[in-house]
C-alpha positions in Angstrom: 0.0 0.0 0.0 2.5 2.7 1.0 4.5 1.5 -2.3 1.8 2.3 -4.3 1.3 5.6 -2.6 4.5 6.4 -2.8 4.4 5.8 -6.7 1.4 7.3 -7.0 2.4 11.0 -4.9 6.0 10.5 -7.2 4.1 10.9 -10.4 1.7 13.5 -9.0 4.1 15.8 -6.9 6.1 16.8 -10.0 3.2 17.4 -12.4 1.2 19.6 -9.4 4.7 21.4 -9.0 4.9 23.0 -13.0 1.3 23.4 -12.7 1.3 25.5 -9.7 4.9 27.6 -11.1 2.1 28.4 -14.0 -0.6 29.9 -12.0 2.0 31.4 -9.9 3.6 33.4 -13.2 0.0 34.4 -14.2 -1.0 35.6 -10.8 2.1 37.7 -9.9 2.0 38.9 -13.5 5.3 37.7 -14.8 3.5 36.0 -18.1 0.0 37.3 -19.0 -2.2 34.2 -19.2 -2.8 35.1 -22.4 0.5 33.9 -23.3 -0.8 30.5 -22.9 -1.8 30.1 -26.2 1.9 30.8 -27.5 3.2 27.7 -25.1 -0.2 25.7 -25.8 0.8 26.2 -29.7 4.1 24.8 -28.9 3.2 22.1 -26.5 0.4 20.8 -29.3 2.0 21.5 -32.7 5.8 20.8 -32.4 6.6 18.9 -29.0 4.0 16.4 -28.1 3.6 15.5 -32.2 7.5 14.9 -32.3 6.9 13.0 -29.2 4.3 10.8 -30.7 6.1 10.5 -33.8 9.2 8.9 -32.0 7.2 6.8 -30.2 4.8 5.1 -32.9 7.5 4.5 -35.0 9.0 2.3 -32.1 5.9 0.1 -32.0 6.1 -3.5 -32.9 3.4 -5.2 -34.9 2.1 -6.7 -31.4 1.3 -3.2 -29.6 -0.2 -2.1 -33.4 -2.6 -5.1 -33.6 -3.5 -5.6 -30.2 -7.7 -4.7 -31.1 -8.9 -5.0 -27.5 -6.8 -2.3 -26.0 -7.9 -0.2 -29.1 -11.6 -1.2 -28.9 -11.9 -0.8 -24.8 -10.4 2.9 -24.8 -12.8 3.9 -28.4 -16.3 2.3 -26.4 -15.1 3.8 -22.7 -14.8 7.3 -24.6 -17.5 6.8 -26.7 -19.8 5.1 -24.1 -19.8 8.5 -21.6 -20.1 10.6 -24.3 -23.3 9.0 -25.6 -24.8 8.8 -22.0 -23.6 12.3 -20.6 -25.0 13.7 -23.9 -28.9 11.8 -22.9 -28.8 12.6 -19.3 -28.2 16.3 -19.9 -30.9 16.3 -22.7 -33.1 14.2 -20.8 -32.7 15.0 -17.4 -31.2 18.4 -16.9 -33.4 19.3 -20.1 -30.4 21.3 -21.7 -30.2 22.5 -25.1 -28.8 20.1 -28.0 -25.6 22.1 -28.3 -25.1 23.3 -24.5 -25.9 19.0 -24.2 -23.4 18.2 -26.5 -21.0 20.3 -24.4 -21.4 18.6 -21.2 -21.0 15.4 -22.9 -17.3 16.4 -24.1 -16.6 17.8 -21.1 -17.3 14.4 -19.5 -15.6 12.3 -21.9 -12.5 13.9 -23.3 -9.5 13.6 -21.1 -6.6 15.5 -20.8 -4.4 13.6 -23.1 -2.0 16.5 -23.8 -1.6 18.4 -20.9 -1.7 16.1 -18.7 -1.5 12.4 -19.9 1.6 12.4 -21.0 3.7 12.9 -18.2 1.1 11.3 -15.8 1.2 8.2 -17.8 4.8 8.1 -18.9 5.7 8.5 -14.7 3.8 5.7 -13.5 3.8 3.1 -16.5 6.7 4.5 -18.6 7.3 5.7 -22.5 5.2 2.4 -23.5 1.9 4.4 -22.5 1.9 7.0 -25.2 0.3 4.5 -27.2 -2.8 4.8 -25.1 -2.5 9.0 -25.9 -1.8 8.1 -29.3 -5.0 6.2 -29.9 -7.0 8.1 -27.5 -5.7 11.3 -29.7 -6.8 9.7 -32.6 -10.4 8.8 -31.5 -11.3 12.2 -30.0 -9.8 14.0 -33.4 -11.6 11.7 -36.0 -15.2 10.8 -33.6 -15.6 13.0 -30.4 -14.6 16.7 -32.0 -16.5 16.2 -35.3 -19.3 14.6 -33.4 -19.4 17.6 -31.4 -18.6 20.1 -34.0 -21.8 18.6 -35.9 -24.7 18.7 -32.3 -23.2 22.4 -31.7 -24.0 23.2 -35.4 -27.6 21.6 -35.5 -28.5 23.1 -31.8 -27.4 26.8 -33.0 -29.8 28.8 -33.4 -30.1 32.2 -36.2 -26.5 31.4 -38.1 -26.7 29.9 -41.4 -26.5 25.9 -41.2 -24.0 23.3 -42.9 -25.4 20.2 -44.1 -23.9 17.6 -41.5 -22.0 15.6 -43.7 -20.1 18.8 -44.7 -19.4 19.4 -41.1 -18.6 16.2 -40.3 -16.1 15.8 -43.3 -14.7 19.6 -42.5 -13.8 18.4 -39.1 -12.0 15.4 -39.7 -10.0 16.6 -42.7 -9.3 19.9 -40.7 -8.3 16.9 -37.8 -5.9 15.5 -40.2 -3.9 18.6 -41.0 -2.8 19.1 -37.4 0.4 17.7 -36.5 -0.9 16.0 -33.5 -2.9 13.5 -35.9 -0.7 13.1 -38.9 2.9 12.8 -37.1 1.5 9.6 -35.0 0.0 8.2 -38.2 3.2 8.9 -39.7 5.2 6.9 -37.4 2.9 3.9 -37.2 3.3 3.8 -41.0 6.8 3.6 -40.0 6.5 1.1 -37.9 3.7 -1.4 -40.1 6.4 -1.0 -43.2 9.8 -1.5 -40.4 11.7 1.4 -41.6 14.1 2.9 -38.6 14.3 5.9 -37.7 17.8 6.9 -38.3 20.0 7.9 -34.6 20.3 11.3 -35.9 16.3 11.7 -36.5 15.9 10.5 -33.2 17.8 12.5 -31.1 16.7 15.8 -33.0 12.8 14.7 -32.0 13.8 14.1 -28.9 15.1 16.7 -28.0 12.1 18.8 -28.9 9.4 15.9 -28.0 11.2 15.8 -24.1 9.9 19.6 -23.5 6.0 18.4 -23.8 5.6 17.4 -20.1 6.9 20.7 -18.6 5.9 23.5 -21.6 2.0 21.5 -21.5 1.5 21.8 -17.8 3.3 25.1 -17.5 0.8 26.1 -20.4 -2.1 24.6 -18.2 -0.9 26.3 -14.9 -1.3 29.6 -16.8 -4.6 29.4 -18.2 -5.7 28.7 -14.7 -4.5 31.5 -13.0 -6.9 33.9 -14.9 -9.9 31.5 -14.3 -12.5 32.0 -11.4 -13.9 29.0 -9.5 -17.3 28.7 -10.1 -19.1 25.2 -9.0 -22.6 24.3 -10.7 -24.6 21.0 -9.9 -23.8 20.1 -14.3 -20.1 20.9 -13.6 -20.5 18.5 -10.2 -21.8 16.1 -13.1 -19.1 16.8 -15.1 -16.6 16.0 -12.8 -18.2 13.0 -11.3 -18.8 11.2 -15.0 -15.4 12.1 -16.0 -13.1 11.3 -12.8 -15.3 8.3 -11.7 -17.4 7.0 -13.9 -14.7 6.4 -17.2 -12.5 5.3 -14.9 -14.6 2.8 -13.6 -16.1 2.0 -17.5 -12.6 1.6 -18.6 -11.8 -1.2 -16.2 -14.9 -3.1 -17.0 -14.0 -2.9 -20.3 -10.6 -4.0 -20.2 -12.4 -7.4 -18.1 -14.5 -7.8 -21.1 -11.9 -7.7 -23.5 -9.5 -9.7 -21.4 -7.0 -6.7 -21.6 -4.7 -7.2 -18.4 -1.3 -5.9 -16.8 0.1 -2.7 -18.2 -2.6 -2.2 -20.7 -5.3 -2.1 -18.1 -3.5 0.3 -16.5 -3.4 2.7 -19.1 -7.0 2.5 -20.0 -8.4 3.1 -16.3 -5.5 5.8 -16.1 -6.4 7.1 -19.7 -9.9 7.6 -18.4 -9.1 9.0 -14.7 -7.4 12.2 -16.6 -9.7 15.5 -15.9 -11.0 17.5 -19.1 -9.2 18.4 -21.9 -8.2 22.1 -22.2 -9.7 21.6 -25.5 -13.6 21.6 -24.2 -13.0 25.2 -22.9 -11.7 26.6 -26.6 -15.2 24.4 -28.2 -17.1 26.5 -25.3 
């Protein structure tokens, strides 16, 4: 037990550490918080997609075809998604698009910001694979889905046809680095070409910086937020902290997915909301 905590407050202390330097920047005024969006644009474009290219192109074919870890991370995002989304509609009686809001807000973790160097401290580089497929799902089914219920719930703006929107969004999804450099690398990886030493090392270097420029980036959009607690945000919290978590392990039972890849699915699914829910809001 007190190994376990120990591993757990080792992975934690340093992440809560770059976080908090954030908010303190932003609060004493050293960096505007609008200067988050410089770092975030860093963090998302250049390091993390050189980090997930590296690492995808190290895959073997076993970690590539392994279709239960795939499948239990794509129905435990897609699962709370689908029932956040009715409960909202149907219980809190919310509008389609302000639904379809609170669904990604329940359902998208924090793969960027936060899953990296959460999952890469407790399980090791092997668990970008899990961000990497996770990424992948959210850019090509949660966004566009999204993108697509906030269209048809507008009201008084000129409407796109679905399937345009849909379409738009994933080929807008394909464009960003964070999608194509992992598809990239497994591509690498399914047709066993190396990565030459000297490709490696000059990713590296810049793929390394995601942990601390991401959660720095994170710290500093908090510091010019205000705390405001609504029963739908207690919700929120609640389907996103407790209730994938928990979905992911029962999936990974009924897929028979054990050891290290169970971890990474309930730890996948434990992550708090994507930064990117705030920008759709």
């Amino acid at each position: 037990m007190l190994s376990t905590l120990s591993m757990i407050l080792d992975a934690l202390a340093p992440v809560a550490f770059v976080i908090l330097l954030g908010v303190l920047a932003g609060r004493v005024g050293l960096i505007s918080s609008k200067s988050s969006n410089v770092l975030a644009t860093l963090a998302l474009d250049f390091c993390l997609p050189a980090l997930l290219f590296t690492a995808t192109a190290k895959m073997t074919m076993q970690e590539l075809t392994n279709w239960q870890f795939f499948a239990g991370i794509a129905i435990g995002l897609l699962s709370i998604y689908i029932v956040a989304l009715v409960i909202s509609l149907a219980i809190f009686r919310k509008p389609l698009a302000v639904s379809s809001m609170q669904a990604l807000n329940s359902s998208f973790p924090n793969m960027a910001f936060m899953g990296v160097p959460i999952l890469t401290a407790v399980i090791g580089s092997a668990a970008v694979l899990s961000v990497v497929i996770g990424n992948l799902i959210s850019s090509f089914v949660l966004l566009p889905l999204t993108l697509t219920l906030l269209e048809a719930g507008s009201a008084g703006q000129e409407k796109k046809h679905g399937a345009t929107l849909v379409w738009s969004s994933i080929f807008s999804a394909i464009k960003k680095p964070l999608v194509w450099a992992p598809l990239a690398g497994i591509v690498m990886a399914v047709v066993q070409i190396p990565l030459p030493s000297l490709g490696q090392k000059s990713f590296d270097l810049i793929g390394t910086a995601t942990s601390g420029v991401a959660l720095f980036a994170l710290g500093l959009v908090l510091s010019g937020q205000k705390l405001h607690v609504g029963v739908p945000a207690v919700v929120n919290i609640t389907f996103k902290i407790v209730a994938q978590p928990l979905a992911m392990w029962a999936l990974a039972i009924w897929f028979g997915v054990r050891g290290v890849y169970c971890r990474e699915m309930i730890l996948l699914g434990a992550l708090p909301t994507a930064s990117m829910a705030a920008m759709f809001a």
